[in-house]
C-alpha positions as CSV (number, residue, x, y, z in Angstrom):
1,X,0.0,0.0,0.0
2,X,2.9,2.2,0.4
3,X,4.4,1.8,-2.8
4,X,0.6,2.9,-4.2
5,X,0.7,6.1,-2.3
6,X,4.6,7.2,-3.1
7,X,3.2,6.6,-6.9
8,X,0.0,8.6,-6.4
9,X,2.4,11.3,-4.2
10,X,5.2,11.8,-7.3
11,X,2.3,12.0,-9.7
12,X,0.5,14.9,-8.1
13,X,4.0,16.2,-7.4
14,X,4.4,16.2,-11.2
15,X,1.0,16.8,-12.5
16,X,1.8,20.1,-10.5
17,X,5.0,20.9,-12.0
18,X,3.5,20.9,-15.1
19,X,0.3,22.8,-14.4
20,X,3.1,25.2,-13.4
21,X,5.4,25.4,-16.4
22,X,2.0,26.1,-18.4
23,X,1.5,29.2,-15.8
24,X,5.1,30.4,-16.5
25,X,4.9,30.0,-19.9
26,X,1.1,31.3,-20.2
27,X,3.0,34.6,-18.6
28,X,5.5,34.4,-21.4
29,X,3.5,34.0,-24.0
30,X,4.7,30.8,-24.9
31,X,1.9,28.8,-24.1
32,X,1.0,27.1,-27.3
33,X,4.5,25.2,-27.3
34,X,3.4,23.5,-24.8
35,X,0.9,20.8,-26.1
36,X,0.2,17.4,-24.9
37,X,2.3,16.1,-27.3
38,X,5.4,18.0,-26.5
39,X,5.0,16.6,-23.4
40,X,4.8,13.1,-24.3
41,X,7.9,13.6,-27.0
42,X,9.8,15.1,-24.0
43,X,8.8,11.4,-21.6
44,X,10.2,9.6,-24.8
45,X,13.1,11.6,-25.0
46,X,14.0,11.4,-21.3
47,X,13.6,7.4,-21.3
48,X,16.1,7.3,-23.9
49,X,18.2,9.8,-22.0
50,X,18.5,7.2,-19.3
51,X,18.6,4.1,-21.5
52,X,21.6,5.9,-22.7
53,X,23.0,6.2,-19.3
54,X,21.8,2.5,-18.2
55,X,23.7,1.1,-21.5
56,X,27.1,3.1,-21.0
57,X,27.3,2.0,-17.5
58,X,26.7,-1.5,-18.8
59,X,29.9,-1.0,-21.3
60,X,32.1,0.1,-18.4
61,X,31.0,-2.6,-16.4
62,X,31.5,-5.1,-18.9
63,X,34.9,-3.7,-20.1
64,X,35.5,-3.8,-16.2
65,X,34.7,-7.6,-15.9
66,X,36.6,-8.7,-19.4
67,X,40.0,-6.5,-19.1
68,X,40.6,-5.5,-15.6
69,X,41.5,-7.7,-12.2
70,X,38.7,-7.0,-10.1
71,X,35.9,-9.1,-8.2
72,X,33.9,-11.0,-10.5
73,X,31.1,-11.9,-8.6
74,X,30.5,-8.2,-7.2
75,X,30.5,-7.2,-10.8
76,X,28.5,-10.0,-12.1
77,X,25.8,-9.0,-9.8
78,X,25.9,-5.3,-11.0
79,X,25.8,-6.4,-14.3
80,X,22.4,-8.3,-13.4
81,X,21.1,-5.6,-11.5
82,X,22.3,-3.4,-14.6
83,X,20.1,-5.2,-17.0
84,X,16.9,-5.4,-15.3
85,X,16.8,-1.8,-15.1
86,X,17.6,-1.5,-18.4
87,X,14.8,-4.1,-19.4
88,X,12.4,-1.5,-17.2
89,X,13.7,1.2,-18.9
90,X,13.2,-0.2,-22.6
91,X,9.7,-1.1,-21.7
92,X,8.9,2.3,-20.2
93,X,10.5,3.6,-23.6
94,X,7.7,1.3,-25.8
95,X,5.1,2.5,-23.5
96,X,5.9,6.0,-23.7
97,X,6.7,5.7,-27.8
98,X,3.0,3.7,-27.7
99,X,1.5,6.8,-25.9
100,X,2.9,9.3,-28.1
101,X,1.4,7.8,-30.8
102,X,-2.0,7.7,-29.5
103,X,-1.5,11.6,-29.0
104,X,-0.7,12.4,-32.2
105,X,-3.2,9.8,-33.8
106,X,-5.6,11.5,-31.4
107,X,-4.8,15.1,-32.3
108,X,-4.6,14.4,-36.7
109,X,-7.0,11.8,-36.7
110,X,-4.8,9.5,-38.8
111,X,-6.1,6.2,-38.1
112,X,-9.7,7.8,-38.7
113,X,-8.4,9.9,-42.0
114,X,-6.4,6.8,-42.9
115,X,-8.8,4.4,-43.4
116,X,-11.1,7.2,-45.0
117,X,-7.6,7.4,-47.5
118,X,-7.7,3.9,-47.7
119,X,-11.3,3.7,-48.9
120,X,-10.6,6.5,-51.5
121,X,-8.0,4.5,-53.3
122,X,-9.6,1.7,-53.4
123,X,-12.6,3.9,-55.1
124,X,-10.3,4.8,-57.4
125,X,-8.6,1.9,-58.5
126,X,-12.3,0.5,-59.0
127,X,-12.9,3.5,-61.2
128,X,-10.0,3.5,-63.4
129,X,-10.8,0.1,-64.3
């Protein structure tokens, strides 16, 4: 039950850090660069920030392990720890990418005006023959 309310606890803490960067940049003027999919390009971008991160530390650790004299089994278990965050990481990426695409599918109605498209050319082709 914990773990439930630290979730709900950094989501209102972000949820209002963002209700605040649209105040600061309502005052600036700026407001309209800051749509709902910005935002979701920006959790896409940050999760491959730190996928980034996650898979250089990996390098050093496995150069670490391969070339230098140091304790195997410590490293090992880094290495494990390593790759389950960057498994979380990858799948928080394909979540994000997924959400972003509903955004922008959302906002241009391509799945909506694709099949509309779709319908079209097959109208045509019909027609031309």
């Amino acid at each position: 039950m914990a773990r439930r309310n630290g979730k709900k606890a950094e989501f209102k803490l972000i949820e209002e850090m963002r209700k605040q960067l649209l105040i600061q940049a309502e005052r600036l003027g700026i407001r309209d660069r800051y749509t709902p999919q910005w935002f979701a390009q920006q959790r896409v971008l940050s999760a491959g920030k730190v996928l980034s991160e996650l898979y250089a530390e990996r390098s050093n650790l496995e150069y670490e392990l391969n070339l230098l004299a140091s304790d195997k089994k410590e490293l090992l278990i880094k290495l494990e720890r390593l790759n389950v965050y960057i498994k979380k990481g990858e799948g928080l990426r394909s979540q994000f990418g997924k959400e972003h695409d509903r955004v922008i599918d959302k906002e241009f109605k391509l799945t909506e005006n694709g099949a509309k498209l779709a319908c079209l050319k097959r109208t045509a082709v019909k027609a031309a023959a």
